[in-house]
C-alpha positions, -999 to 999 in steps of 0.1 A, spaced: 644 -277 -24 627 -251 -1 632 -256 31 598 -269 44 586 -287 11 583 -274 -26 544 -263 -29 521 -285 -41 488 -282 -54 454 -301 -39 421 -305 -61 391 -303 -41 359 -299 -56 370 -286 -89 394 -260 -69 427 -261 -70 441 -253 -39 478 -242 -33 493 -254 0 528 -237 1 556 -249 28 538 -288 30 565 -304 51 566 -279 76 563 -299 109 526 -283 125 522 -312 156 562 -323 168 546 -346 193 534 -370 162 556 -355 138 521 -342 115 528 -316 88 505 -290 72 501 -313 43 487 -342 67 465 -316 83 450 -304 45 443 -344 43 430 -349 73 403 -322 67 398 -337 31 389 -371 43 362 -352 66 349 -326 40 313 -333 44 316 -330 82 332 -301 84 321 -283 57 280 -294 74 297 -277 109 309 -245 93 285 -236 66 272 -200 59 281 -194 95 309 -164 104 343 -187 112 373 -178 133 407 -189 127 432 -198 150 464 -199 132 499 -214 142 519 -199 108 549 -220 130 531 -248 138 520 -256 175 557 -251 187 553 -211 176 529 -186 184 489 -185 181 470 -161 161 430 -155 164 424 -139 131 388 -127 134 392 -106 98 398 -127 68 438 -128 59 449 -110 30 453 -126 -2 423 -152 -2 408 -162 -39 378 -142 -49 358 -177 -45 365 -175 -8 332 -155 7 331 -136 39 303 -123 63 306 -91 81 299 -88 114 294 -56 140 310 -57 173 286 -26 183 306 -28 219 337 -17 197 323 7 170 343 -21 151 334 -49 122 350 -75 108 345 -94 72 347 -132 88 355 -162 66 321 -178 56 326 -213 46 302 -224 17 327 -253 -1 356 -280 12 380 -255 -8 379 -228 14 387 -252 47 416 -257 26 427 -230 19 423 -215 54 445 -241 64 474 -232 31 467 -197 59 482 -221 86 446 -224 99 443 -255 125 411 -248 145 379 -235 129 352 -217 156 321 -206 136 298 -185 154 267 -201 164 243 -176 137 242 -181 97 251 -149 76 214 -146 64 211 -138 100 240 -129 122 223 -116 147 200 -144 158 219 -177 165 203 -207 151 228 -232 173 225 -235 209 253 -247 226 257 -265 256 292 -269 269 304 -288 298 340 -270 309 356 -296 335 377 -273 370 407 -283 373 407 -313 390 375 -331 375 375 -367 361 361 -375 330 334 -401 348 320 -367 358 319 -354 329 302 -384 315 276 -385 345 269 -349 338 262 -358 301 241 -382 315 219 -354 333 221 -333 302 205 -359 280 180 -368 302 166 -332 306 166 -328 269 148 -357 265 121 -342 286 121 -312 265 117 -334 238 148 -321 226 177 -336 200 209 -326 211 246 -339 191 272 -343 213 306 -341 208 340 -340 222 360 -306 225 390 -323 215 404 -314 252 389 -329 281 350 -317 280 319 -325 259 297 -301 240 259 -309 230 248 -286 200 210 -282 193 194 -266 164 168 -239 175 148 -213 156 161 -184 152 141 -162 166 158 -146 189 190 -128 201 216 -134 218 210 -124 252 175 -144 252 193 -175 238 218 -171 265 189 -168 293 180 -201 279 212 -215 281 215 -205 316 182 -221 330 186 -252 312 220 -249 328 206 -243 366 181 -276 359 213 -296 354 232 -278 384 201 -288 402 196 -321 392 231 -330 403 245 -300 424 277 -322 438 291 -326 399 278 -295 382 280 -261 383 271 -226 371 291 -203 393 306 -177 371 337 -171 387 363 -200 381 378 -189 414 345 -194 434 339 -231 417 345 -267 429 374 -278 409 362 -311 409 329 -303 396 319 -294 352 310 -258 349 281 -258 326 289 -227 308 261 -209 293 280 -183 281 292 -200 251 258 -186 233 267 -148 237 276 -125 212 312 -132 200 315 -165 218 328 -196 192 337 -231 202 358 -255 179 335 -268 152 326 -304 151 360 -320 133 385 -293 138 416 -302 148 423 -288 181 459 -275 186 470 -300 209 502 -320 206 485 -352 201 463 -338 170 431 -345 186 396 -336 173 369 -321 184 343 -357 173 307 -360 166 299 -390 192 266 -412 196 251 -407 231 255 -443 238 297 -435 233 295 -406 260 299 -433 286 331 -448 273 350 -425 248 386 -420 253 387 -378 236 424 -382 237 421 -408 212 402 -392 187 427 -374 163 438 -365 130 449 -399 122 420 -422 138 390 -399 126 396 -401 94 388 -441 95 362 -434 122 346 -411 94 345 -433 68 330 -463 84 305 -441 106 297 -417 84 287 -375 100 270 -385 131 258 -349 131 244 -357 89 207 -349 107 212 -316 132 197 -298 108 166 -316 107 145 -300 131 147 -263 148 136 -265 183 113 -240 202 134 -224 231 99 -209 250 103 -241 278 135 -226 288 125 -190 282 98 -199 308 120 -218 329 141 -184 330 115 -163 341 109 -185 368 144 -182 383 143 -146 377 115 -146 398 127 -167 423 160 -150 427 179 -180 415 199 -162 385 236 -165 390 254 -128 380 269 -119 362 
């Protein structure tokens, strides 16, 4: 018997999908193999595949499990099926390009994780478009020394000003010890104005509760006690973990669609591998409707040029 398992062989979706080295130990805090992590992202295909489609993916690989070394693979590894579709991308900063994995199907998750794939971070643009995001993200980073009741409270803010916009936003967790709030926009525009939104919706927040948030750039110059609302996440080449990815954590946890109403009381280090799966099934995608309605970023836009004018732009 080889060492790590004999290969076996998953059906998904009328693929078959070959996972080699199954019993290969990938999480030795809960003892969770590559096989449990194929299952895991089976029993959440619709949710995953919904966070991931048509947009340009990055892998972070652990071909040793967490205990071994991490790989960002930007370029799609060598050796995928010719079912498995990618999306180039031009890093114009470089003079470089990359062909990305570009989910379309549950079989290709799959696979990526046969590649020793845990976390998936899709770009926030669809490969019809790559260069204007459809996805604005809102991500609240917690210093050092912040407690998750701020991060809640600062939530709290970030709802409230959405609502005013008249805005839907999906929270999540990050599967580490923040929150992110994805909204669906039109894409109309590029990066950098997408992240001048980000950034004044950002200052309102700061403003609205300047002893918890923050958008000082500098980590270094930042209350460690306070959630940097980092705006940044909506630049070029910037991806967060996609709603239900596996984060590569010890404990196995997942990045989790949440309602608002849980922001005030969810545990993240309790959502996992092995309690989302049940969590799924009995809840359903909480983010089944994101892609109902693409929301007009002009407000913030406006809101920008107003700070910009007022000399209230943080650099960089």
């Amino acid at each position: 018997m080889a060492e790590h398992g004999e290969p076996i062989e998953l059906e998904v979706a009328g693929r078959t999908v070959r996972l080699s080295s199954p019993e290969r130990v990938y999480f030795p805090q809960t003892g969770a193999t590559k096989a449990d992590l194929a299952r895991y992202y089976l029993s959440v295909g619709d949710g995953i595949v919904r966070a991931l489609r048509e947009r340009p993916t990055m892998l972070h690989r652990f071909p040793k499990g967490l205990d071994g070394p991490k790989v960002h693979q930007k370029r799609l590894p060598k050796g995928a099926p010719d079912w498995v579709q990618t999306v180039r991308l031009d890093f114009p900063r470089y003079g470089l390009h990359a062909d990305e994995l570009c989910v379309t199907e549950l079989g290709s998750v799959i696979w990526a994780v046969q590649m020793s794939t845990v976390e998936l971070h899709p770009w926030n643009v669809r490969r019809d478009d790559v260069d204007r995001p459809d996805e604005w993200r809102i991500d609240l980073d917690p210093g050092d020394t912040c407690e998750l009741a701020t991060v809640r409270r600062v939530a709290g803010v970030v709802h409230e000003v959405l609502d005013e916009l008249g805005v839907v936003g999906y929270p999540k967790t990050s599967g580490g010890s923040g929150l992110h709030v994805y909204v669906r926009i039109e894409p109309r525009w590029e990066f950098a104005d997408v992240r001048r939104a980000a950034l004044a919706f950002a200052r309102e927040v700061e403003r609205r509760a300047p002893s918890l948030a923050t958008t000082t750039w500098w980590r270094k110059d930042r209350d460690p006690a306070a959630v940097f609302v980092d705006y940044n996440q909506n630049a070029r080449d910037h991806t967060l973990a996609a709603a239900y990815s596996v984060r590569g954590d010890p404990r196995g946890t997942v990045s989790t669609p949440i309602t608002w109403a849980e922001v005030a009381d969810v545990e993240p280090g309790k959502l996992t591998m092995s309690t989302v799966p049940a969590r799924f099934a009995a809840l359903g995608d909480l983010h089944a409707d994101i892609d109902t309605v693409a929301h007009d970023l002009t407000p913030l836009l406006t809101w920008a040029d107003r700070d910009d004018h007022d000399g209230d732009t943080p650099t960089p």
